[in-house]
C-alpha positions as CSV (number, residue, x, y, z in Angstrom):
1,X,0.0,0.0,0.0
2,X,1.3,3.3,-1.1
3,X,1.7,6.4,1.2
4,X,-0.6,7.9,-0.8
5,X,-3.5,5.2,0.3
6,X,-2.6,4.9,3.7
7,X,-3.1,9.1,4.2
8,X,-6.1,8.6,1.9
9,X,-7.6,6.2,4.6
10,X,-6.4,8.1,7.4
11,X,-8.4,11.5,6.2
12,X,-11.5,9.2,5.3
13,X,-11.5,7.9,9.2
14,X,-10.3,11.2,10.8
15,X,-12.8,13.3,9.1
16,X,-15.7,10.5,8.3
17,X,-16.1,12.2,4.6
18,X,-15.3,10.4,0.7
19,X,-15.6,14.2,-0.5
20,X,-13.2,15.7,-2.2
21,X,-13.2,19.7,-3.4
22,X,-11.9,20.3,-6.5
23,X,-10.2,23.2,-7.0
24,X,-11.0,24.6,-10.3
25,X,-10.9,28.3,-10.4
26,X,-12.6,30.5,-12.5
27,X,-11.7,34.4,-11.3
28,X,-14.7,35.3,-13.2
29,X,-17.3,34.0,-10.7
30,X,-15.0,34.7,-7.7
31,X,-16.6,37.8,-5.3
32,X,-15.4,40.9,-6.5
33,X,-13.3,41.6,-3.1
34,X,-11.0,38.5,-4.2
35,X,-10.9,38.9,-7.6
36,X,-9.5,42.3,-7.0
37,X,-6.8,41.0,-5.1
38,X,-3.1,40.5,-6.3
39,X,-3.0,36.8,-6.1
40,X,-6.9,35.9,-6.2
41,X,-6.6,32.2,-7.2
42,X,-4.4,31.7,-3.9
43,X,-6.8,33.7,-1.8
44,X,-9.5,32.4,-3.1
45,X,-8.3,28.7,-2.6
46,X,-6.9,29.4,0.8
47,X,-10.6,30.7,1.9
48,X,-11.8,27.7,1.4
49,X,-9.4,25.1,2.1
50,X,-9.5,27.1,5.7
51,X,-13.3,26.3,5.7
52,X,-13.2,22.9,4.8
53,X,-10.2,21.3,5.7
54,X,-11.8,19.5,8.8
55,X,-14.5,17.8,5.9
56,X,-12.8,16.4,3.4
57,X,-10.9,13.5,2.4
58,X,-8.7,15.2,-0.4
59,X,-8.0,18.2,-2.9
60,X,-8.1,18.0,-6.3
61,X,-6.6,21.4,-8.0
62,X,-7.6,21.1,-12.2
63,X,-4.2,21.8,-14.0
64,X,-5.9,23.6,-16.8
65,X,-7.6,26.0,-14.2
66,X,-4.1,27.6,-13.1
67,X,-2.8,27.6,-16.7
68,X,-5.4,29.3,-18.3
69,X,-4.5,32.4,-16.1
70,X,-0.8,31.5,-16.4
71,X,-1.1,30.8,-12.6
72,X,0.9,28.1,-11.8
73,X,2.6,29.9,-9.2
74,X,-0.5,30.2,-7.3
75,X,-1.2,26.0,-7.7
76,X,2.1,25.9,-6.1
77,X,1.3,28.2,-3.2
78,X,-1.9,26.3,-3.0
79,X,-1.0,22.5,-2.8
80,X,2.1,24.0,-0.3
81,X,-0.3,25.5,1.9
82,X,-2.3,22.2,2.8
83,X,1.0,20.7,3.1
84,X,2.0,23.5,5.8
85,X,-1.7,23.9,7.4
86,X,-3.5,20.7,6.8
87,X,-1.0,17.4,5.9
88,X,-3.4,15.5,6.9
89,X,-5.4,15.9,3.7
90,X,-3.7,14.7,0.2
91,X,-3.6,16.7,-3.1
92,X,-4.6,15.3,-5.9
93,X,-3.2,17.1,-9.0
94,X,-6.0,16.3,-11.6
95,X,-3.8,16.7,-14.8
96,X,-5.1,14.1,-17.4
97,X,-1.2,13.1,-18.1
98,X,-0.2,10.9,-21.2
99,X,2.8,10.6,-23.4
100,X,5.3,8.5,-24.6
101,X,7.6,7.1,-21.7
102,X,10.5,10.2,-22.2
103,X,7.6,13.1,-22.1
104,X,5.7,10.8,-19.3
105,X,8.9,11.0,-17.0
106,X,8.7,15.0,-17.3
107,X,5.5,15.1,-16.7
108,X,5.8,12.6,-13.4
109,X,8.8,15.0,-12.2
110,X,6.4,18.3,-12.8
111,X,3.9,16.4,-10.9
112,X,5.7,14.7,-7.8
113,X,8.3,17.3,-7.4
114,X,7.7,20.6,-9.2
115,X,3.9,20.6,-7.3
116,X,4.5,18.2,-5.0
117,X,1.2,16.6,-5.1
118,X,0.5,13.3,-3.3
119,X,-1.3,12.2,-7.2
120,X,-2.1,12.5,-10.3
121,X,-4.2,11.7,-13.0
122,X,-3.0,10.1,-15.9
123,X,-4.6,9.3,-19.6
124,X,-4.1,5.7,-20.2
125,X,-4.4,5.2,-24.2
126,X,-0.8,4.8,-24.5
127,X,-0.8,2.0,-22.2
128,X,1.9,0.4,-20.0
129,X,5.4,2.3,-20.7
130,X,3.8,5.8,-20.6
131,X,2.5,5.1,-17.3
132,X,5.1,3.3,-15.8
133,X,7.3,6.6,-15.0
134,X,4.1,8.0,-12.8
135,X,3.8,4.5,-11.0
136,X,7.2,3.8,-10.2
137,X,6.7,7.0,-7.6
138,X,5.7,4.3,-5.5
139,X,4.7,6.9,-2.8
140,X,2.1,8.2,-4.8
141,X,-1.0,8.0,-6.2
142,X,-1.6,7.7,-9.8
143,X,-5.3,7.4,-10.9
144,X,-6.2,6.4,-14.2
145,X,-9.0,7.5,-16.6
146,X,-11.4,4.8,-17.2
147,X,-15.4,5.4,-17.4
148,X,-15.2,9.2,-17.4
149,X,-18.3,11.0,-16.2
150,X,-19.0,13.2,-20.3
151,X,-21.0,11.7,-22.9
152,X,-18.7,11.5,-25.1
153,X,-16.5,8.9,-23.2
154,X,-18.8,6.2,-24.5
155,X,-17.1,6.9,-28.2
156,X,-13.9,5.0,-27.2
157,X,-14.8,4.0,-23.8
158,X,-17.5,0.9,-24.7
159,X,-16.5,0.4,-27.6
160,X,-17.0,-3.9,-27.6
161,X,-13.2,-5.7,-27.3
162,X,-13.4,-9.3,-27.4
163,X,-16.8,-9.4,-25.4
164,X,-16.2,-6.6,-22.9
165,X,-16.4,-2.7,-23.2
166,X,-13.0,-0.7,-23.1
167,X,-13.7,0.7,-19.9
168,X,-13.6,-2.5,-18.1
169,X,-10.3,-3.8,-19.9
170,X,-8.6,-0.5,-18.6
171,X,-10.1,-1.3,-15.1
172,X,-8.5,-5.4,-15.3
173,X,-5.0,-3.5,-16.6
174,X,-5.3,-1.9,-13.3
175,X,-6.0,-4.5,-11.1
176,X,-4.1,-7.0,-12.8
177,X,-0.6,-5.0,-13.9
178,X,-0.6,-1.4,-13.5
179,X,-0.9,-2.2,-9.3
180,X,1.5,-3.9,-8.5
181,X,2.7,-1.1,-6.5
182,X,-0.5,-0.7,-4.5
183,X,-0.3,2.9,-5.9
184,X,-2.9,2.5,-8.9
185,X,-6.7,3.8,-8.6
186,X,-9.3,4.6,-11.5
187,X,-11.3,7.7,-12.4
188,X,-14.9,6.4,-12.6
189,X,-17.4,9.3,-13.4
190,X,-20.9,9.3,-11.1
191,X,-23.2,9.7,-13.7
192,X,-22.3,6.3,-15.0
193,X,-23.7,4.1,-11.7
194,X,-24.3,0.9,-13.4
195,X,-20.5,0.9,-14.8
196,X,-19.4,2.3,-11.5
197,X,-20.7,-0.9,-9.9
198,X,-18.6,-3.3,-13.0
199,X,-15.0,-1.2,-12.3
200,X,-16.0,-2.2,-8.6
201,X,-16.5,-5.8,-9.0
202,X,-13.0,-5.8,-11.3
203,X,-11.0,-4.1,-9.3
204,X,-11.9,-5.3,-5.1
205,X,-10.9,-2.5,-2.9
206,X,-9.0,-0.2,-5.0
207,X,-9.5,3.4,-4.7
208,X,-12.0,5.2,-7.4
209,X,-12.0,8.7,-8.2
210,X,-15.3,9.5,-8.6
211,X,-16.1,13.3,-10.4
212,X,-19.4,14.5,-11.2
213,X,-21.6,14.9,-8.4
214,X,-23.2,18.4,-8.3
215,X,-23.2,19.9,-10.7
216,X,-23.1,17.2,-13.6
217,X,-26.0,15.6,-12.0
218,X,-24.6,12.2,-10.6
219,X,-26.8,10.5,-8.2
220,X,-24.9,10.6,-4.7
221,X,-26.7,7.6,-3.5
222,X,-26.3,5.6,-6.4
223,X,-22.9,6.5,-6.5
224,X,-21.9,5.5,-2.9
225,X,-24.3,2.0,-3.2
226,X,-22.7,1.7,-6.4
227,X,-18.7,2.1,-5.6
228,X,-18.4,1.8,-1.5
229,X,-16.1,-1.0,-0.3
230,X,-17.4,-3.5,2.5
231,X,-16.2,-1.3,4.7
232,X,-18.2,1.6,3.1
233,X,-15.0,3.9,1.8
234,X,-13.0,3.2,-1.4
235,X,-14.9,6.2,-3.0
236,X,-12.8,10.0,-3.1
237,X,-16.0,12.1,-4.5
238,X,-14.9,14.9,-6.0
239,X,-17.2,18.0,-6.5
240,X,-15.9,21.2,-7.5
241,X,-18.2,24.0,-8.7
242,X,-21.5,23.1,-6.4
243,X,-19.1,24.1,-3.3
244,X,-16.7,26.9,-4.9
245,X,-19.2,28.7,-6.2
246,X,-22.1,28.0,-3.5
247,X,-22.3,31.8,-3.0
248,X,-20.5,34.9,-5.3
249,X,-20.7,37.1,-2.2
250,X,-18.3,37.7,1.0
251,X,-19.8,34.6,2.7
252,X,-18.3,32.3,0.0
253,X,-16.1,30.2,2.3
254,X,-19.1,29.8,4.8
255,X,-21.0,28.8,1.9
256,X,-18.9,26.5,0.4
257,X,-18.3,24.8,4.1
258,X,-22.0,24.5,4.5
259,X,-22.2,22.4,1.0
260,X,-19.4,20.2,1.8
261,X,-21.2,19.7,5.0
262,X,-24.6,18.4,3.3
263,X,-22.3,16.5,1.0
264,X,-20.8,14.8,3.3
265,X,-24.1,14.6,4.8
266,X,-25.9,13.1,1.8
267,X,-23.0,10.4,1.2
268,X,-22.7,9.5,4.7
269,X,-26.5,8.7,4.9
270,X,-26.2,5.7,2.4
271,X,-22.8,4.5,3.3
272,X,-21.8,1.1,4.9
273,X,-21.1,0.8,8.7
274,X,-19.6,-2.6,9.2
């Protein structure tokens, strides 16, 4: 078991909670008392990170979010604050990775050591060698794309090989090769239940990343009676604009810490207790 899965576990106990925030700014919709500040991504993350650091089992920062703005300084100051405040949560840097080996090993150094995030998520269509630099990081987590939570996944994602759909031959890679590490967990959208429930029965006990609660509609208690272990974790549900963006005015932090609260709530309610 990686140190990335043991600190996973360790938040899902200490703080009773499979959500994760996803940090995916858009200064646009941020209050106008942030967004008028000199580093208003950092701000604005640190606000709520402070509000709902006690709630949360992870947080997942969206690469594309930070570069946009050309703002990766402020994902840097981001991820180092919960490492300074709150090491008790781990950052999941929700990249979408995937290159030949060479370009993957850059990419695993910019991950692991540039942003020091505990993992990352990586695009598996160029299968074992470009992942192989990510899983060696033994440490660290690296979750892989599967059954992704848009519509348009189903164009490559079930398309029929030998019998089963893709999604579920990417999910036996996992279990079967790409884990041998105990580092290896799959992205497995929530508005995709019934498949949720066919990655689980692959892949046992194996962490699943789950986006797409809130506001892309996924069915929380579907998605927790779907994915949950026997022990009623293995789940890191990840919703992102339903809590940022929960209020544009000066209570945004309380606002987002009441809506990881009812999240927390609403999974809890349907979880396993063994």
């Amino acid at each position: 078991m990686s140190a990335f899965i043991r600190q996973l576990a360790s938040a899902w106990a200490a703080h009773d909670s499979l959500v994760c925030v996803g940090l995916d700014p858009e200064i646009e919709r941020f209050p106008k008392h942030v967004a008028a500040e000199p580093s208003p991504i950092f701000q604005f993350n640190k606000a709520i990170i402070d509000a709902t650091h006690d709630l949360v089992c992870a947080y997942k920062p969206q690469f594309a979010h930070y570069a946009a703005y050309e703002a990766e300084d402020q994902l840097e100051r981001t991820i180092e604050y919960v490492h300074r405040h709150y090491p008790q949560v781990p950052v999941i840097l929700d990249a979408k990775r995937g290159d030949i080996g060479s370009t993957a090993e850059r990419y695993a150094i910019e991950a692991f050591e540039r942003y020091g995030a505990e993992a990352v998520t990586v695009n598996p269509y160029l299968g074992t060698d470009a992942l192989e630099p990510f899983l060696r990081h033994a440490d660290r987590g690296v979750i892989v794309l599967c059954r992704t939570s848009n519509p348009g996944g189903r164009d490559l994602q079930e398309l029929d090989v030998g019998g089963r759909r893709l999604y579920q031959v990417v999910a036996q890679l996992a279990a079967q090769r790409w884990n041998s590490r105990g580092n290896c967990l799959l992205v497995v959208g929530a508005t995709y239940p019934e498949e949720l429930a066919a990655v689980r029965a692959v892949v046992g006990e194996m962490p699943l990343l789950v986006p797409g609660v809130g506001a892309q509609g996924g069915d929380v208690e579907k998605v927790v009676k779907s994915g949950q272990t026997a022990a009623g974790t293995g789940l890191i549900v990840s919703s992102s604009r339903a809590i940022l963006y929960a209020s544009a005015g000066e209570d945004f932090a309380q606002a987002a810490r009441a809506a990881t609260l009812a999240l927390r709530a609403e999974i809890n309610r349907h979880r396993t207790r063994p």
